[in-house]
C-alpha positions as a Markdown table, in Angstrom:
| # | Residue | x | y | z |
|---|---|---|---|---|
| 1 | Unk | -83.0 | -21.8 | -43.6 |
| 2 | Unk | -80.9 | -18.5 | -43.8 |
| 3 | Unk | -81.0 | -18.6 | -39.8 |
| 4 | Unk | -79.1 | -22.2 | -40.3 |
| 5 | Unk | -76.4 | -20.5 | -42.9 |
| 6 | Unk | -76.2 | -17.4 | -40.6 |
| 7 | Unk | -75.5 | -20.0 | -37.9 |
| 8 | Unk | -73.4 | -21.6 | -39.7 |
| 9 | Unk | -71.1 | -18.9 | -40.9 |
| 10 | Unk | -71.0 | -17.5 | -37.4 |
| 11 | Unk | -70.1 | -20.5 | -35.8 |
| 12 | Unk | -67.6 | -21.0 | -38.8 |
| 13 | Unk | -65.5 | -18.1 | -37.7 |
| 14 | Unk | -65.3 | -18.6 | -34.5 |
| 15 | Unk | -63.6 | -21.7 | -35.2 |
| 16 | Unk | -61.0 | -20.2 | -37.6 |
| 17 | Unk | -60.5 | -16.9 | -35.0 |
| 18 | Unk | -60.1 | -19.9 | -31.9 |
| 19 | Unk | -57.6 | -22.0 | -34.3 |
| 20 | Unk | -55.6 | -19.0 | -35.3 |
| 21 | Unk | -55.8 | -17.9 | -31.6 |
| 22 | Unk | -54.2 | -20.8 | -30.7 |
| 23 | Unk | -51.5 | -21.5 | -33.2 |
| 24 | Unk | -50.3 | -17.6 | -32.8 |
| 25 | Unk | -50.0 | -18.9 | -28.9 |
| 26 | Unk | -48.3 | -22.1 | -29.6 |
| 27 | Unk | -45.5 | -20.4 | -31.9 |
| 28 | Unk | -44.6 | -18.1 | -29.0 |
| 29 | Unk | -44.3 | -21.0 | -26.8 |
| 30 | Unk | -42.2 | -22.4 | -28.7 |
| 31 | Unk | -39.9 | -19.2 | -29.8 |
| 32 | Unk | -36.5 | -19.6 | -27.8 |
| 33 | Unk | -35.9 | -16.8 | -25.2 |
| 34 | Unk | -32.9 | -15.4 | -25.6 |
| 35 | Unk | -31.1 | -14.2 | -22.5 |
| 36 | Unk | -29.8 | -11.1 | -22.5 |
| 37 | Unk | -26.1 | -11.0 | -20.4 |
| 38 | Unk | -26.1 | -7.2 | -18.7 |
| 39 | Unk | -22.5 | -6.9 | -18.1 |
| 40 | Unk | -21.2 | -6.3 | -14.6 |
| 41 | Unk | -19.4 | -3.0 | -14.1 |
| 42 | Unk | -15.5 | -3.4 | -13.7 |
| 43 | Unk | -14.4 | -2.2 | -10.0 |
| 44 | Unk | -11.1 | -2.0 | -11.1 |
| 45 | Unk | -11.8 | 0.7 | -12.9 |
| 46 | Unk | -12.4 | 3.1 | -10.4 |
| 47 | Unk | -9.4 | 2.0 | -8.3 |
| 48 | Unk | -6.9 | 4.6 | -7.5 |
| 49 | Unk | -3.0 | 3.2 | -8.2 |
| 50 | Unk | -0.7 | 3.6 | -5.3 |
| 51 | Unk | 1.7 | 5.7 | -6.7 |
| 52 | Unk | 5.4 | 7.3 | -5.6 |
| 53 | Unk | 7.1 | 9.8 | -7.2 |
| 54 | Unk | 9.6 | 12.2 | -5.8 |
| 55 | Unk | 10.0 | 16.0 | -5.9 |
| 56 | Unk | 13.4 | 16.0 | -6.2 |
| 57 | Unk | 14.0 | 14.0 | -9.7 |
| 58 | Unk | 11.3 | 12.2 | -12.2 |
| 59 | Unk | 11.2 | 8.3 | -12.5 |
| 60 | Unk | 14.6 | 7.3 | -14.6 |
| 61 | Unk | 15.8 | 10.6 | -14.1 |
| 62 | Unk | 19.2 | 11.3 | -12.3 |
| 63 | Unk | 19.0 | 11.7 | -8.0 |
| 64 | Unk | 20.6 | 15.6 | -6.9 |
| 65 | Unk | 24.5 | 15.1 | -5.8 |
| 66 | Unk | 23.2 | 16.7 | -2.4 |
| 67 | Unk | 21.0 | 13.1 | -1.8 |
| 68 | Unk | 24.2 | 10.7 | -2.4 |
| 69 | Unk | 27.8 | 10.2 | -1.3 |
| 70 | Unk | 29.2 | 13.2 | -2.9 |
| 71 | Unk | 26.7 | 15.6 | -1.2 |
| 72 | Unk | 25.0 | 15.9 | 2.3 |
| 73 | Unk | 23.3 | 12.4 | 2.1 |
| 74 | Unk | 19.9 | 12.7 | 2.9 |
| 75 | Unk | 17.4 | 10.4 | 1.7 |
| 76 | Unk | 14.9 | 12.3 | -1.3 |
| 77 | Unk | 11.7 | 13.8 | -0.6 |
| 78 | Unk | 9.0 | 11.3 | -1.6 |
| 79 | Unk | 5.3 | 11.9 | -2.7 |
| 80 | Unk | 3.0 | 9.0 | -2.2 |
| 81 | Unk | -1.2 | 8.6 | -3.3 |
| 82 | Unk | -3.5 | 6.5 | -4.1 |
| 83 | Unk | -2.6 | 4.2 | -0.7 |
| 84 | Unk | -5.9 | 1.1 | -0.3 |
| 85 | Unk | -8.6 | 2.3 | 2.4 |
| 86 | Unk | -7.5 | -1.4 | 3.5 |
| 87 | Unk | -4.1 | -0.5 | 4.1 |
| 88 | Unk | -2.9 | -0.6 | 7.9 |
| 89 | Unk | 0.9 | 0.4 | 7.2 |
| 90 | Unk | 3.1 | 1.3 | 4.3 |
| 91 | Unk | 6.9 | -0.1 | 3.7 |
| 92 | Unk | 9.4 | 1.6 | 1.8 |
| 93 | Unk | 12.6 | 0.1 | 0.5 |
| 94 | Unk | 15.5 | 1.2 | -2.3 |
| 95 | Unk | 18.6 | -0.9 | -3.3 |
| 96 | Unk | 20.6 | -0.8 | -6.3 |
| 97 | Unk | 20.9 | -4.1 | -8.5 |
| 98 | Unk | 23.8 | -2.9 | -10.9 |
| 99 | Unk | 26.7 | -3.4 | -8.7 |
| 100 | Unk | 30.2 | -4.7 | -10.2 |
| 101 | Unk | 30.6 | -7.9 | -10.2 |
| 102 | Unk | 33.7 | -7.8 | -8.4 |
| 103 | Unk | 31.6 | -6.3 | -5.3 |
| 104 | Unk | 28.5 | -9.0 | -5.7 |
| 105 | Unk | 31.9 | -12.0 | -5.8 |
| 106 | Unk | 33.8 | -10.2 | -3.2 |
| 107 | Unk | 30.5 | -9.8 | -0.8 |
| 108 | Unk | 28.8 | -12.3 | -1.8 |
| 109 | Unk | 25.5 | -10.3 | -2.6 |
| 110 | Unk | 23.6 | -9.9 | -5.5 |
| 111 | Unk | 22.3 | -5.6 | -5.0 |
| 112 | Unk | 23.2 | -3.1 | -2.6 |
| 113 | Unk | 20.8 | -2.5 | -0.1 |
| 114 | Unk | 20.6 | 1.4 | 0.6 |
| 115 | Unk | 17.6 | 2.1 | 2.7 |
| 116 | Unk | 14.4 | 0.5 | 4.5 |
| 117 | Unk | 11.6 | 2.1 | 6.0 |
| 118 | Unk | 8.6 | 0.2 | 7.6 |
| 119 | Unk | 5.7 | 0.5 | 9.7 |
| 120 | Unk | 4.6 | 4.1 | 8.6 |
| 121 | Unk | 1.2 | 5.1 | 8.7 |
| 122 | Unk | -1.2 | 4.6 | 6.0 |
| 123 | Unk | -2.2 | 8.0 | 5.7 |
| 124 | Unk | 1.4 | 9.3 | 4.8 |
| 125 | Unk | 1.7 | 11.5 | 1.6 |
| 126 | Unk | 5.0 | 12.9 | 2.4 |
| 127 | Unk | 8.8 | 11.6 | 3.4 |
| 128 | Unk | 10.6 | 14.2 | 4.2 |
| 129 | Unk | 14.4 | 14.8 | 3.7 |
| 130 | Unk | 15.9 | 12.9 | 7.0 |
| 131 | Unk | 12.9 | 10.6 | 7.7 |
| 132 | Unk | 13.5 | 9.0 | 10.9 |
| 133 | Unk | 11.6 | 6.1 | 11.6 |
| 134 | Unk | 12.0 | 2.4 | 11.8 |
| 135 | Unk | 14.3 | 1.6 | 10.5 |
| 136 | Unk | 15.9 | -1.9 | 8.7 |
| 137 | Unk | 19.3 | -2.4 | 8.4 |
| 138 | Unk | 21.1 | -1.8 | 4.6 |
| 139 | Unk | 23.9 | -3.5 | 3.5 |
| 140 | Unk | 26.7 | -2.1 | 5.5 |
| 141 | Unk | 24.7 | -3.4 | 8.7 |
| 142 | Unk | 23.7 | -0.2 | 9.6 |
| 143 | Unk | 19.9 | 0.8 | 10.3 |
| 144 | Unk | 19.8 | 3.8 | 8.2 |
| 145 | Unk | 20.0 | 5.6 | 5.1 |
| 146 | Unk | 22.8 | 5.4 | 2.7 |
| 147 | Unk | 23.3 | 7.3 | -0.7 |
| 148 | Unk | 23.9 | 6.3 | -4.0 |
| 149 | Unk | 28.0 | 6.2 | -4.1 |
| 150 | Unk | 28.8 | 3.7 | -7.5 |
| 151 | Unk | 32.6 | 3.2 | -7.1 |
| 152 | Unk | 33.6 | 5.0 | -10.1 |
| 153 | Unk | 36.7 | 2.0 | -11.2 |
| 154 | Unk | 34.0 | -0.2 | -12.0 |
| 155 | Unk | 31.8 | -0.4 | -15.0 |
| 156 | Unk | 28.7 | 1.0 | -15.3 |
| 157 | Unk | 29.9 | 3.7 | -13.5 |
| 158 | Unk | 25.9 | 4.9 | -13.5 |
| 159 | Unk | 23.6 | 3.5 | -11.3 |
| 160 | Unk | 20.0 | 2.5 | -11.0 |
| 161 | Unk | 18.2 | 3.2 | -7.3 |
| 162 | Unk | 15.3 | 1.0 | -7.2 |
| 163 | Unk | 12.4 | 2.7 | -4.3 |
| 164 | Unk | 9.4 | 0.1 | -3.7 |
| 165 | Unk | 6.8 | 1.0 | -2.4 |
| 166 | Unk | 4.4 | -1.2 | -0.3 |
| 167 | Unk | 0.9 | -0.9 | 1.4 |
| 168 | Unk | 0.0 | -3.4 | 3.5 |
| 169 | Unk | -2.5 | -5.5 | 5.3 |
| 170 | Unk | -1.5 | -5.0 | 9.5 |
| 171 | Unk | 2.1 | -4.0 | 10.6 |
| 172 | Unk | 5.5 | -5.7 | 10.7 |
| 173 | Unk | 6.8 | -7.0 | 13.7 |
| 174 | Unk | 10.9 | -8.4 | 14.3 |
| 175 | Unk | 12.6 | -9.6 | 17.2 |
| 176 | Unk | 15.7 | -7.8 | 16.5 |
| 177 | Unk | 16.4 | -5.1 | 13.3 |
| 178 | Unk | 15.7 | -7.1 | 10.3 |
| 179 | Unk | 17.5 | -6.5 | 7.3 |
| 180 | Unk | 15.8 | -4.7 | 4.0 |
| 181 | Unk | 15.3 | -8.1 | 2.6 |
| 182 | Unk | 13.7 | -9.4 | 5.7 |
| 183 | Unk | 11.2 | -6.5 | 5.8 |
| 184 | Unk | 10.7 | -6.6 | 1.9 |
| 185 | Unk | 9.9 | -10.1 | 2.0 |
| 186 | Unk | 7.4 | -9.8 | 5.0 |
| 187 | Unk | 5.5 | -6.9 | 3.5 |
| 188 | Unk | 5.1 | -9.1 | -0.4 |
| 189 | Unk | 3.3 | -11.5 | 1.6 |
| 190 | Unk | 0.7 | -8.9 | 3.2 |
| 191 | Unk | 0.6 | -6.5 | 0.6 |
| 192 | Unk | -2.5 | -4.9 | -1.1 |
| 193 | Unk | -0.5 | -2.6 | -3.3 |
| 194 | Unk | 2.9 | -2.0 | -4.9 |
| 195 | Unk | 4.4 | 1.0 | -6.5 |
| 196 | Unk | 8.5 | 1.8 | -7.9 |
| 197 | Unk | 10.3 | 4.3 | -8.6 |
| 198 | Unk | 13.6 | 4.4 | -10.4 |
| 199 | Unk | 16.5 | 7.1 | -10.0 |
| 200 | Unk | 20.1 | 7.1 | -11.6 |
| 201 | Unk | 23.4 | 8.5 | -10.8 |
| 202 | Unk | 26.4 | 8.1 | -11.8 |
| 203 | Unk | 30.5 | 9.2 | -11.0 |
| 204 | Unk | 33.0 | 9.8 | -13.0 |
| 205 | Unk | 36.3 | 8.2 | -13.5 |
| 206 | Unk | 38.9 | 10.6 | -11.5 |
């Protein structure tokens, strides 16, 4: 009779340890995974900006006499970094967008177009004072550089000079000398970087 209890009770909890086996099984089951998002690292990040600057004046600072109308005329020394590995040419253009309205009526423009460079290589760091290169053609028609000069009769008698910079995908080809906006509107299309660069002068009344 004690063997039948001993049985018993053995039997007995094997049957609780296999039901609570089973329900602690069932519950994970039955527990929602949670996923777990591992965010992807940002590429960007570790991009270097194309960049111009100039050794000559600081961006929104005022351009030496000796680069502009009242001096010898050269274009600025410019620095440029950070171009894209991708990059098979670079394309540099300036212009002034505070004109008097008088010129913009009497020419029938809307900036003054001062200087266009394209085609350089895109391992450049460096444009030297009197660049030569190819060259676009600026406003007066001719295919070269031309200084800041505002006309000192006409308000604001200060200036902005506007450089863009452009590194882009392949070169730029042209039947015949293209004008800056030509060129600038070639190299938006292909471009895999952009940087500025903003100088002021300014004249006084005589």
């Amino acid at each position: 009779m004690n063997k039948f209890f001993i049985g018993l009770s053995v039997l007995l909890t094997v049957l609780v340890v296999w039901a609570w086996f089973n329900k602690t099984k069932t519950n994970q089951n039955t527990i929602p995974k949670t996923k777990i998002e591992v965010p992807k690292p940002n590429r960007n990040n570790n991009m270097v900006k194309l960049t111009l600057t100039s050794p000559a004046f600081v961006d929104g600072g005022f351009i030496p006499a000796k680069y502009t109308c009242d001096g010898e005329e050269v274009n600025p020394p410019l620095k440029i970094s950070g171009v894209p590995k991708e990059a098979d040419s670079l394309v540099l253009v300036m212009d002034d967008p505070d004109i008097p309205s008088a010129v913009k009526e009497k020419n029938g423009i809307d900036k003054f177009n001062h200087w266009v460079l394209y085609n350089l290589p895109p391992d450049t760091t460096e444009i030297p004072e009197g660049i030569k290169g190819e060259t676009g053609l600026n406003t007066t028609g001719a295919a070269a550089y031309i200084g800041p000069c505002p006309p000192p009769q006409y308000e604001p008698t200060e200036h902005r000079y506007v450089f863009r910079l452009y590194a882009i995908k392949g070169k730029l080809n042209f039947i015949k000398t293209p004008t800056l906006d030509e060129v600038e509107t070639a190299a938006k299309s292909a471009a895999l970087a952009e940087a500025e660069l903003v100088g002021r002068y300014g004249r006084a009344r005589k």
